[in-house]
Structures are given as C-alpha cells and as structure tokens.
C-alpha positions in Angstrom: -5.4 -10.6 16.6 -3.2 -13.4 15.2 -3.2 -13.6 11.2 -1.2 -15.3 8.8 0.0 -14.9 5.2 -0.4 -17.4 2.5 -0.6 -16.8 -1.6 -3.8 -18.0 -3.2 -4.6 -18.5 -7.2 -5.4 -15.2 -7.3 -3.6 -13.4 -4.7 -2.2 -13.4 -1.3 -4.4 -14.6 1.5 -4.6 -13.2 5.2 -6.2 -15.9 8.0 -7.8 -14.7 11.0 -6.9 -17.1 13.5 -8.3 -17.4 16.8 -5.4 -15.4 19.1 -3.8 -17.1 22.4 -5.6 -15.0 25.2 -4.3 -15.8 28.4 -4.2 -19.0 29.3 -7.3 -20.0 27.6 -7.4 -23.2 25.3 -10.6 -22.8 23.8 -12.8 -20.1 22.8 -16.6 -20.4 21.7 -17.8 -18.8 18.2 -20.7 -16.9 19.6 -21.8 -14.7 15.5 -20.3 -13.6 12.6 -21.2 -10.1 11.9 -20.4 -10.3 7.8 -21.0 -13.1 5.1 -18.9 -15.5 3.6 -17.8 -14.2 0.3 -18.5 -10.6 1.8 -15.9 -7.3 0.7 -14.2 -6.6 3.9 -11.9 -3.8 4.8 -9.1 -4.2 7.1 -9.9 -3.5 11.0 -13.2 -4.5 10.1 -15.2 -6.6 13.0 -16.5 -9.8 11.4 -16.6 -12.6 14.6 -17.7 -12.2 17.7 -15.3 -15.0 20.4 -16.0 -15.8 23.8 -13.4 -16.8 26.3 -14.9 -17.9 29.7 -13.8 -14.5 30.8 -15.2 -12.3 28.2 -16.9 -11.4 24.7 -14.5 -10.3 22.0 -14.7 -9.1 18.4 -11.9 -10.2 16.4 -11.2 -7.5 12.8 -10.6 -8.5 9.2 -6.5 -8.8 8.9 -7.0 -7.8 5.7 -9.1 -5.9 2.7 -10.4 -8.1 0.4 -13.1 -11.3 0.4 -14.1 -13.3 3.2 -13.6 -17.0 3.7 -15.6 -18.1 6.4 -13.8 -21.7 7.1 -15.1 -22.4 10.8 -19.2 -21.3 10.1 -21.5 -22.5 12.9 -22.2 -20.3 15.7 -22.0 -21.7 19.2 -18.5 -23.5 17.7 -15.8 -24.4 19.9 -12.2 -24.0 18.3 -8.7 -24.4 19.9 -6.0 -21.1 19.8 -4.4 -21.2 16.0 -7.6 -22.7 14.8 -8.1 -20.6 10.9 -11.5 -19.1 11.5 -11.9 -17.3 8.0 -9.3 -16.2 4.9 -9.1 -12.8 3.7 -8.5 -12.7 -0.5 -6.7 -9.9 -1.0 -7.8 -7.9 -4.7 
C-alpha cells in the first residue's frame, strides 16, 4: 500500500494512494467497505481495487477520519491516484 504524509488544519494527513502493482496502469474501484467521514483504525480494509488480474483490499494508512476523495464505485483511476485521506486525531 502506497500512502503519503501531508499536515492538515488540524493535524497530519495520511493518503491512501492507489499502489503500482505490476505492470498495471489502471485499476477499477470495485466498493468501499467504510464511510466518508468514518473513524478508521490503521490496517483497516476500506476499498476494495481490481487489477485485470485480481481483487484487492487496500487498509487505512492511518487511525483517524476518512476522506473519501475518488467516491463512485466501478471508478477507474491511474497508479498514484489519492483515493481517500486519513485525519489523524
């Protein structure tokens, strides 16, 4: 899982951002398994990705609030896109 740091108004922020896997461009958001604006703990699943190859559950990078930033199912996004942010409290 690829995540990144950033400091928000309130605290630092950790993105969940779509990881490279393989040698695959694109991945499809197939369901997000929390809310935005949901309490998340670190490790946590909350996305489901599918390459062409597989189905995979990406974790919260973070414990804090959710973000969602990318929130339709079925979705396509490129490797790096920011899928969600993780407030950290």
């Amino acid at each position: 899982m690829a995540t990144s740091e950033a400091t928000g108004p309130s605290g630092s922020v950790a993105e969940l951002v779509v990881p490279q896997m393989g040698v695959v461009e694109q991945v499809l958001v197939v369901e997000w398994l929390v809310s935005d604006g949901a309490a998340v703990n670190a490790g946590d699943p909350v996305v489901m990705i599918d390459t062409d190859k597989a189905e995979t559950e990406l974790e919260a990078p973070a414990t804090g609030r959710i973000d969602i930033r990318v929130p339709a199912s079925d979705d396509e996004v490129a490797v790096g896109t920011v899928l969600a942010a993780v407030l950290r409290v």
